[in-house]
C-alpha positions in Angstrom: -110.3 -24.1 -18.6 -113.1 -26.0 -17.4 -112.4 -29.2 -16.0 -115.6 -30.9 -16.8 -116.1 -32.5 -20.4 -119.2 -33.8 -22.0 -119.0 -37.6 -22.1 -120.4 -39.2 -25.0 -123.4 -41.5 -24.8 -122.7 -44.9 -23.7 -124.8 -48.4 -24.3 -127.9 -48.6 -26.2 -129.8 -45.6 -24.5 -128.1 -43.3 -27.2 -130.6 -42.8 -30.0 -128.0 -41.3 -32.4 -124.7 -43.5 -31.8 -127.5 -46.5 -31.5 -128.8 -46.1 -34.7 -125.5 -45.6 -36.8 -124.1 -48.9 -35.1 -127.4 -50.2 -36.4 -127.1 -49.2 -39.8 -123.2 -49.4 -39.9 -124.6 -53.2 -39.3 -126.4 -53.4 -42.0 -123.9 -52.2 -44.3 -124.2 -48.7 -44.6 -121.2 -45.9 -44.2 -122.4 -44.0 -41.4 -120.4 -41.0 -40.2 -121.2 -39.5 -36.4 -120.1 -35.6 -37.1 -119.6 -34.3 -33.3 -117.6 -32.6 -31.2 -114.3 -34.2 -30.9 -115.1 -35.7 -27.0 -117.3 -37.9 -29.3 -114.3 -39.9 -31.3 -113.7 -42.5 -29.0 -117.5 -43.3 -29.4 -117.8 -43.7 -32.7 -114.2 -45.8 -33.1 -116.2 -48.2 -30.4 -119.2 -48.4 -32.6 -116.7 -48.7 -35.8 -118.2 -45.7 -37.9 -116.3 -42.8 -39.2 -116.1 -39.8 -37.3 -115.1 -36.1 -38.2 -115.1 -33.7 -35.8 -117.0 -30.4 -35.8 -114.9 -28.4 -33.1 -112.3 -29.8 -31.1 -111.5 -30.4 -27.6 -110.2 -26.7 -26.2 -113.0 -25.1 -28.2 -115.6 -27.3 -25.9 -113.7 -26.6 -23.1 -114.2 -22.4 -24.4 -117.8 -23.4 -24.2 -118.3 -24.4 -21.0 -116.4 -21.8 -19.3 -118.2 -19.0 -20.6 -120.1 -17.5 -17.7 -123.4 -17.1 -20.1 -124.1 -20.7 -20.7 -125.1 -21.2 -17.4 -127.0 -17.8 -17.4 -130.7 -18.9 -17.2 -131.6 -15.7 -20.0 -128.1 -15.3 -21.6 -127.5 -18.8 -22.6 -129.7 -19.5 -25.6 -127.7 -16.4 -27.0 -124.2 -17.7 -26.4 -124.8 -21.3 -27.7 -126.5 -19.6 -31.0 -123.3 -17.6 -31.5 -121.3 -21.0 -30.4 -123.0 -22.9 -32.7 -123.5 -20.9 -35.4 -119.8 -22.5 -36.8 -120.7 -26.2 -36.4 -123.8 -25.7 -38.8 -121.4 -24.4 -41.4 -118.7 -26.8 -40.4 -122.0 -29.5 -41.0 -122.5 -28.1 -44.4 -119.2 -28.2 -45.5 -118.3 -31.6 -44.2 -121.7 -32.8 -45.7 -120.9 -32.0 -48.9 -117.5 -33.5 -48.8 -119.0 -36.7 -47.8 -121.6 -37.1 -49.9 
């Protein structure tokens, strides 16, 4: 298990969690769908979160060998994140 974890964006540099605080200001329901690491991010920003994968399937990520394979990495995030579109779709429709 890898013992490195993507940290999500902090202060206003973050283009994404920036602008749904922004809206989320101006009254509309935003809803930051990311990997679970992201949670605490959005609960700081007060919008709604659902999670697309969680935590030990990140970790899975980064310890596969191929992602940090300069030819076989494009490969192995296309078959990793082939399940977050659908997860997308499906959480999309529930929410809309």
């Amino acid at each position: 298990m890898s013992s490195w974890r993507p940290q999500a964006p902090t202060g206003t540099s973050s283009r994404t969690s920036g602008s749904g605080a922004t809206l989320h200001a101006r009254g509309h329901r935003v809803t930051l769908t990311a990997p679970e690491t992201y949670r605490a991010r959005a609960h700081v920003l007060g919008i709604e979160f659902c999670a697309l994968v969680g935590v030990a399937e990140v970790d899975r990520m980064l310890a596969d060998p191929d992602l940090w394979h300069p030819f076989r990495s494009g490969m192995m995030m296309a078959r990793w994140g082939a399940p977050c579109v659908r997860a997308t779709i499906v959480l999309k429709r529930r929410l809309c």
